[in-house]
Each structure stands twice: as C-alpha cells, then as structure tokens.
C-alpha positions in Angstrom: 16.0 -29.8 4.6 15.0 -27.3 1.7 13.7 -27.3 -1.6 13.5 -24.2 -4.6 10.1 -23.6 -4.9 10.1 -20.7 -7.7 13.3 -18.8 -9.3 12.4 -15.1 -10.5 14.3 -13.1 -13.0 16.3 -15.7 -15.5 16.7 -19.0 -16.0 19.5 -21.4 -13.9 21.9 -20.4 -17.2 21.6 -16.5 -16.3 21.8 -14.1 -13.4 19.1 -14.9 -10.7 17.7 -12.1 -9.2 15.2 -13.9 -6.6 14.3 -17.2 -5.5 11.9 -18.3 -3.1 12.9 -21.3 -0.8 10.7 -22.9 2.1 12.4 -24.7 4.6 11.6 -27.7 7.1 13.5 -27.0 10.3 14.5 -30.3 11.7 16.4 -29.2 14.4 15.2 -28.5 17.9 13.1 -27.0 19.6 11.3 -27.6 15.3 12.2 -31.0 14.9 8.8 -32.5 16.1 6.4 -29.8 14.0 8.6 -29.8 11.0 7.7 -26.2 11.1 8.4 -24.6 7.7 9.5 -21.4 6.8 9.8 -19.3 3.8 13.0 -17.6 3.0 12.6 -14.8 0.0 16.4 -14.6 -1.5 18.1 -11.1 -3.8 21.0 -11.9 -5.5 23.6 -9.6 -4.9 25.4 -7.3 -6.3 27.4 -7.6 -9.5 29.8 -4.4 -9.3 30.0 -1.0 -8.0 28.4 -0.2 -11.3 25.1 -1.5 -10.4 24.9 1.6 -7.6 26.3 4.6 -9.4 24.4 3.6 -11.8 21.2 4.8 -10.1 22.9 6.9 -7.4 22.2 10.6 -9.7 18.3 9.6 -9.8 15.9 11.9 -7.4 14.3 9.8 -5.0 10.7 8.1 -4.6 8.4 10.5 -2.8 5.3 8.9 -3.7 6.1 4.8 -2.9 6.1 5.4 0.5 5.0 8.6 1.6 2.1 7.2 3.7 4.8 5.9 5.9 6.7 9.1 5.9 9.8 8.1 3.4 11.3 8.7 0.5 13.0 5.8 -1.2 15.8 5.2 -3.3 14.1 4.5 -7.3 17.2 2.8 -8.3 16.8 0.0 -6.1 13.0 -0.2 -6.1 13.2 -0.6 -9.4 15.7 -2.8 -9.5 12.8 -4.7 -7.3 10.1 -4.6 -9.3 12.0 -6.1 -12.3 13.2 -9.2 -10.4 9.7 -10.1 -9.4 8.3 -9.0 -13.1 6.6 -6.5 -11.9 4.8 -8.5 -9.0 4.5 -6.9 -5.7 6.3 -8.8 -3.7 3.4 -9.4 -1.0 1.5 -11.5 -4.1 4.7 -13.9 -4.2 4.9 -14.4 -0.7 1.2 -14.6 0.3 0.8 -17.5 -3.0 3.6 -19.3 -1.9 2.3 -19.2 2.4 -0.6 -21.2 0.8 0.5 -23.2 -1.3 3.6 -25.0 1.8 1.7 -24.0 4.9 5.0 -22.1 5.8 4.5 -20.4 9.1 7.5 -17.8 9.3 9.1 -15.1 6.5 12.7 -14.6 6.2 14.0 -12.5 3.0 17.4 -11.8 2.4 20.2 -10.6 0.5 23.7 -9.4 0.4 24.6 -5.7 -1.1 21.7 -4.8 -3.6 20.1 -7.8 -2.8 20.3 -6.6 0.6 18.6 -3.2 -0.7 15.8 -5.0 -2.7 15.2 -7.1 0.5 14.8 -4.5 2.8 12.2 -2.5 0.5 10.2 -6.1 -0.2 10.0 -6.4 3.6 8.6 -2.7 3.8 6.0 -3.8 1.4 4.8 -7.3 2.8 4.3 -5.6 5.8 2.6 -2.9 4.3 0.0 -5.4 3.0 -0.4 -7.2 6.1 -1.5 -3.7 7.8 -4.2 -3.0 4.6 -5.9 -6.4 4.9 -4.9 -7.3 1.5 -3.9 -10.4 2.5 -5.8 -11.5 5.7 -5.8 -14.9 5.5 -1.6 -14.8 5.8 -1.7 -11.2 8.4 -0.1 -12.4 11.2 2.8 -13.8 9.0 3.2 -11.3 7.1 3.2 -8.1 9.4 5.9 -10.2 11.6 8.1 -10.7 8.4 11.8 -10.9 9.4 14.7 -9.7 7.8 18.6 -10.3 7.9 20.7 -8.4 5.2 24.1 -8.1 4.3 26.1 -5.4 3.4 22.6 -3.8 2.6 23.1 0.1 1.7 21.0 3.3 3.1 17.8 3.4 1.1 15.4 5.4 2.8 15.3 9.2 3.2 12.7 10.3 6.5 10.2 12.7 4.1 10.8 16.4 6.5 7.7 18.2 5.8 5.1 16.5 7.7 2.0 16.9 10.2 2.1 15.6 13.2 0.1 12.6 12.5 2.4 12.2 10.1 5.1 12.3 12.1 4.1 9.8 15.0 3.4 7.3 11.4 6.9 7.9 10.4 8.0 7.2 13.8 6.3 3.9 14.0 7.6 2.4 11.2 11.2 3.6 12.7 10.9 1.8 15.0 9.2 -1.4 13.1 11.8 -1.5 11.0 14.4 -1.5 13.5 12.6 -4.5 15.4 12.6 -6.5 12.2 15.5 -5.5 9.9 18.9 -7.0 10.5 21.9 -5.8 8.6 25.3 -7.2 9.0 27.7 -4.7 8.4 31.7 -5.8 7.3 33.8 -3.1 9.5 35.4 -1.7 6.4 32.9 -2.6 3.8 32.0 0.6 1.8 28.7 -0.4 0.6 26.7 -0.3 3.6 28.1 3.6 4.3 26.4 4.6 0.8 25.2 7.1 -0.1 25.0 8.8 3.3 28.6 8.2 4.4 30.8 8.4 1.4 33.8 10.1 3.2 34.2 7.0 4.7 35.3 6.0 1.3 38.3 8.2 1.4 39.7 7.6 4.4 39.6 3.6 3.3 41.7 4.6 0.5 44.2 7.4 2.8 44.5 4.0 5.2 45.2 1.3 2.1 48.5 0.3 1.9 50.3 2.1 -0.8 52.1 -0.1 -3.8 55.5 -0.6 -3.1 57.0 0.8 -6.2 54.8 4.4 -5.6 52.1 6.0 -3.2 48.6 4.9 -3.0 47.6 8.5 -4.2 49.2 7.8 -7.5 46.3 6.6 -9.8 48.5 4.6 -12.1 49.1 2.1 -9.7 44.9 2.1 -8.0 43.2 -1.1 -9.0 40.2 -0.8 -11.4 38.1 -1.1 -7.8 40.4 1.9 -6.4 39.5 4.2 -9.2 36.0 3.1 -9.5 35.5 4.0 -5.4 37.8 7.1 -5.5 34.9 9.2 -8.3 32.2 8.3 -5.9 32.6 10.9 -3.2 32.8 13.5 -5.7 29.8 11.9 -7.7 27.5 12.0 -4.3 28.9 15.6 -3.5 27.8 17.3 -6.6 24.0 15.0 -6.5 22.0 16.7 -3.6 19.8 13.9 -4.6 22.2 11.8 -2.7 22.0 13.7 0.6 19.5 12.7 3.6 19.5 8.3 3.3 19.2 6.9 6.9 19.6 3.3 8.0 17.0 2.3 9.0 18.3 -1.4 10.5 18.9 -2.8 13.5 23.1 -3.1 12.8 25.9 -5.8 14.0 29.2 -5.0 12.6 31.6 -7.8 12.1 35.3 -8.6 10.7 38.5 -7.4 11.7 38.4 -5.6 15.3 35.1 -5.8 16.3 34.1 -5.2 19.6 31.0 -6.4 22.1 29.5 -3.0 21.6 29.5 -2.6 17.7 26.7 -5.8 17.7 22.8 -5.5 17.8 22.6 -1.4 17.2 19.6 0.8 17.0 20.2 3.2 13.6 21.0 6.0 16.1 24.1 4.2 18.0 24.9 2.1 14.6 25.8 5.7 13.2 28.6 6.5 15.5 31.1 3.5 13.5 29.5 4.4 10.0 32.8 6.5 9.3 35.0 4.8 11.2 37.9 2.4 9.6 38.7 -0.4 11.4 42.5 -1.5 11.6 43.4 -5.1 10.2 45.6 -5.4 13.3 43.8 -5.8 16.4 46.7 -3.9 18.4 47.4 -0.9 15.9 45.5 2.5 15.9 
C-alpha cells in the first residue's frame, strides 16, 4: 500500500522531477506494525543531453568540503531546482512528521540516480549537525538504492590529516548506505571517470550490414551523440578525478556471483569492461 504525498518540480501534465511517497509495508515480518516508510523519488534522465550539458562545468569545492569532496555542480544543481531550492533534509524531516514514517529510502535511475545520491549526502549531513534532532536516528541511517547513477564525487587531495580520516569516514558511510545497480554495458554509470569504456562499446557494436560501424553515416543519433563524448571529457580536466562512491551490483547480460555487492575499490575493476551478449563468446 502507498500513497503520493507531495510531487516537486511540475505538475502531473509536465516532467516530475521528485515525488515523495510513504509506504505501509504489509508484508512480513511488517505486516503487524504497518510500519511506514518514506521513499524520496528523482526522475530520471531525459537524454544524454542532460549530462554533457553540465559535464564542461568545474566542480563544487565548497558544498562539501567539510567532508572532503568536490561535487559535480551540474547535478547539484539540477537538485536544488527539483526541490525549489529546499534542502532536501527540510522535505524529508516535514514529511517524517507529518506520516510517523520510520525508515528513508530515496531513489532514482541515471540523473535521478545522481540527484539521489547527493540528497542522501545531505540528509545525513543534517542528522550529524542536530538540525533535525527530533528525526536523527532516521535520518543519519538514510538508505539509498540507485540506478544507473553516474560518478559525482571527486575526493578534494589537499588535505590535513584530520581532514583526511573525515574524508575517510564518509567513504566508507557512503559505501554502507549507497546502493547502485549498475547495467553491465550501460555507459552512464562509467561517466565521467571511465569514458573509454564508451569506445570500446562502440568498437564491440555490431556494424550495419550495408557498411562498418565506424562509418558515421550509418551511427544512430545515440551513436554519434556517445562517440563526441570521450573527446569532450579528454579536452575538460574538469572532468578528471570523479570516484564512485557506492556500494555496486552489476547486472544484465553475463553477470557473474562476484560482480554483486562491491566496495568502490573492487566495483572498479569491471568499470571498463564490456560484457558479451552471449554468455559463451569472449
């Protein structure tokens, strides 16, 4: 059982970029409690458009640099204008009260997923200032399971030691907390930090049968659109230095036992690798 409780960023006639959603588990071991729990929801993305858009901007030094991270402004602003400028902490502490909701879930697939992941950074954030005490225990134990979610945070380098063991920490927060499912051959996820993945998806396509996949005349529009963005991230240093920060599963075609539940650090070894459609091909 679920109901919408608030819808941010258009009406039901436009693009929705977040809704709020509390749930009533009825299932076991919830069924007797009727425990609630609140699910925070980024629409995803539209096109490839809505990441090169962003991807020549010099990251966000100043967001986050308590924590030791530099974050993608694209995206985080991309946040702040689907919760009309709202921190997204307010939202979910006003709507804790107002349905007694006992867990946090948020969500979202591809730049929803990037949005989600930064509005998780920042309910936890609030939990740890005391901003919201009356919702703390809630809020620093916010989950979150993303989809397709790209690389958004870049580890700030010049730092103190104090600084350093901070930075740590919320490594490994985020890891305990962030879930991203990750489509084996999905490029999203692999930008901007692993764009030559992008070009070995397109050396591996199959070609058209009248000509060679290399021949642009014959690309699709989403082809040519993929095929500029290596060289777009090359000649942006800006794009250099994003980490995932996620605990990743990878799923599809040709998955394997060990490519689920991955620590960033062993999630990186199949960031630039393309996964065969046929389970018993190379």
């Amino acid at each position: 059982e679920y109901r919408v409780r608030e819808l941010m960023g258009g009406d039901l006639h436009k693009q929705i970029n977040c809704a709020t959603l509390v749930l009533t588990l009825l299932t076991e071991p919830y069924q007797s409690s009727g425990m609630r729990i609140l699910l925070l929801v980024f629409r995803g993305t539209a096109s490839l458009q809505d990441w090169a858009d962003h991807s020549a901007m010099v990251e966000d030094e100043i967001t986050f640099s308590d924590e030791g991270f530099a974050v993608h402004p694209g995206f985080n602003s991309m946040l702040t204008k689907s919760t009309y400028g709202a921190c997204p902490s307010s939202l979910v502490r006003r709507t804790l009260l107002e349905t007694g909701a006992k867990a946090i879930v948020v969500t979202g697939h591809s730049l929803g997923g990037a949005m989600a992941q930064i509005a998780t950074l920042k309910i936890m954030l609030a939990a740890d200032s005391g901003r919201s005490a009356d919702c703390k225990d809630i809020m620093e134990n916010v989950g979150c399971v993303t989809f397709a979610a790209p690389n958004l945070f870049k580890p700030l380098q010049t730092l103190d030691e104090n600084q350093k063991l901070r930075q740590q920490q919320f490594f490994t927060r985020l890891a305990n907390q962030v879930h991203n499912y990750v489509h084996n051959n999905d490029v999203v996820p692999r930008l901007p930090s692993y764009v030559r993945f992008i070009s070995k998806v397109l050396e591996q396509a199959p070609s058209h049968p009248m000509t060679m996949l290399g021949n642009w005349f014959w690309r699709t529009p989403m082809e040519k659109e993929l095929a500029k963005l290596p060289q777009l991230c090359s000649e942006q240093s800006s794009t250099q230095g994003y980490a995932n920060i996620a605990r990743t599963s990878f799923i599809g075609h040709n998955t394997k036992p060990s490519m689920q539940n991955l620590l960033p650090k062993d999630a990186a070894l199949y960031m630039l690798q393309v996964q065969s459609r046929d389970p018993g091909s190379d």
